[in-house]
C-alpha positions as a Python dict, from the first residue, in 0.01 Angstrom:
ca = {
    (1, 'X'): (0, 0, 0),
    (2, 'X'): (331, 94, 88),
    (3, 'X'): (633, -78, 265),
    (4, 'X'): (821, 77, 573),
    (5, 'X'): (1146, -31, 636),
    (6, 'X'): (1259, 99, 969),
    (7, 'X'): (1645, 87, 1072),
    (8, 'X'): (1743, 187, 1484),
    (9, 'X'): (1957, 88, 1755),
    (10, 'X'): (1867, -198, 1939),
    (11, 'X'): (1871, 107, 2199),
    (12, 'X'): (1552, 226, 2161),
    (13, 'X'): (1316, -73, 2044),
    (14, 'X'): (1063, 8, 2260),
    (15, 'X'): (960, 326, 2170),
    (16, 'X'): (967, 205, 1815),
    (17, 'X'): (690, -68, 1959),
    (18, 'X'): (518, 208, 2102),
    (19, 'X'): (490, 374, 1793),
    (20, 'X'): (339, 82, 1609),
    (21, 'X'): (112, 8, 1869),
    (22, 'X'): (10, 368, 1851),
    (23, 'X'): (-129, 391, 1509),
    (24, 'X'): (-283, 23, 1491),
    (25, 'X'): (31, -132, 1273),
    (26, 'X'): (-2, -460, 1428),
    (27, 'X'): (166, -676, 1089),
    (28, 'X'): (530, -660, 1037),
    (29, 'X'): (880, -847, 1021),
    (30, 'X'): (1164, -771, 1246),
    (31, 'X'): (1545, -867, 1168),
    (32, 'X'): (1757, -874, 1477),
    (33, 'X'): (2127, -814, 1532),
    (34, 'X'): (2197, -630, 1295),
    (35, 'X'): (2506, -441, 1170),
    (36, 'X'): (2560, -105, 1018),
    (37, 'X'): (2675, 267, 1041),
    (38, 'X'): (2511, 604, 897),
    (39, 'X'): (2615, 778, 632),
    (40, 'X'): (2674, 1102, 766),
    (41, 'X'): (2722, 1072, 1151),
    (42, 'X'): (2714, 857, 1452),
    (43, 'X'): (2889, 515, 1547),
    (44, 'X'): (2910, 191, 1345),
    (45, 'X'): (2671, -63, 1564),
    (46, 'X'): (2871, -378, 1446),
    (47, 'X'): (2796, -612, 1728),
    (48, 'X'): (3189, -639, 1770),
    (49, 'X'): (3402, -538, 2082),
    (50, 'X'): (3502, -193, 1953),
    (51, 'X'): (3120, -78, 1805),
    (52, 'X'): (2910, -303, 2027),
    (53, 'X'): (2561, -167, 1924),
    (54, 'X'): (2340, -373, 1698),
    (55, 'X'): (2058, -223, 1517),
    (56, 'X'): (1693, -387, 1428),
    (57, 'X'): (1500, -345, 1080),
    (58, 'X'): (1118, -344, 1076),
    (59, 'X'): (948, -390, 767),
    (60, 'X'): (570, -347, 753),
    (61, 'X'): (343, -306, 460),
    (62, 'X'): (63, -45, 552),
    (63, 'X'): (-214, 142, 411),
    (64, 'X'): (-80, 499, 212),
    (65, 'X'): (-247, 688, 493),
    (66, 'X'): (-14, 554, 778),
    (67, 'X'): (257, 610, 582),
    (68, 'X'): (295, 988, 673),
    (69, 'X'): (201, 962, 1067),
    (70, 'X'): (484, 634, 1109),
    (71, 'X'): (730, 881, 960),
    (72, 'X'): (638, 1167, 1223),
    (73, 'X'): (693, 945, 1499),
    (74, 'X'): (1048, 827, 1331),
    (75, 'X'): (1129, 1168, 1317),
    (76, 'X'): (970, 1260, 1704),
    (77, 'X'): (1145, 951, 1812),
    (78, 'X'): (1510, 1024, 1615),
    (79, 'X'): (1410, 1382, 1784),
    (80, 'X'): (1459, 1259, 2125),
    (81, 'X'): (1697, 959, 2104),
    (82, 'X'): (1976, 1149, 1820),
    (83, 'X'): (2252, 969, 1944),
    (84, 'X'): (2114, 640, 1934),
    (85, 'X'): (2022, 638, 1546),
    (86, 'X'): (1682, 572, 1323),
    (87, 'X'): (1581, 523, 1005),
    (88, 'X'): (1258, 502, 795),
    (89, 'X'): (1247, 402, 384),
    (90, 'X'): (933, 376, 202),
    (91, 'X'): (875, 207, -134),
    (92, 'X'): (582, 136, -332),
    (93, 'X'): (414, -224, -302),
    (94, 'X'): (269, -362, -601),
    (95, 'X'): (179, -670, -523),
    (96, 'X'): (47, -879, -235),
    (97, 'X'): (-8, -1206, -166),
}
């Protein structure tokens, strides 16, 4: 099992759903409003009046074999939203209760 922390603009939740939905990842937590900038480019989504944008996190825990077509659709979905901003880190799991 791993764990799949996704990080985005508030911008383009729905096609983060989509994705989900997609490959059957129906188990997951979702943090809203939340602030943050990228380490090499784009605008700070702080929520204030300057950087309005917020982001959302998604963590899910998934089976190994998701783990590799959830990052293809990050990276198809970063593809065609650039500007916006996204996000996936994957860690091991080794314990579930």
């Amino acid at each position: 099992m791993k764990a799949v922390m996704i990080v985005f603009n508030n911008g383009i939740s729905e096609e983060v759903s989509e994705a989900l939905e997609e490959l059957g990842i129906r188990g997951y937590t979702k943090f809203l409003n939340v602030h943050g900038q990228g380490s090499e480019k784009g605008e700070p989504h702080l929520g204030t009046h300057i950087w309005p944008s917020q982001n959302t996190v998604i963590i899910t825990v998934i089976k190994d074999e998701l783990v590799e077509p959830l990052l293809e659709k990050v990276k198809a979905i970063d593809k065609e939203t650039e500007e916006q901003g996204i996000h996936a880190f994957v860690w091991n799991v080794e314990k579930m209760v």
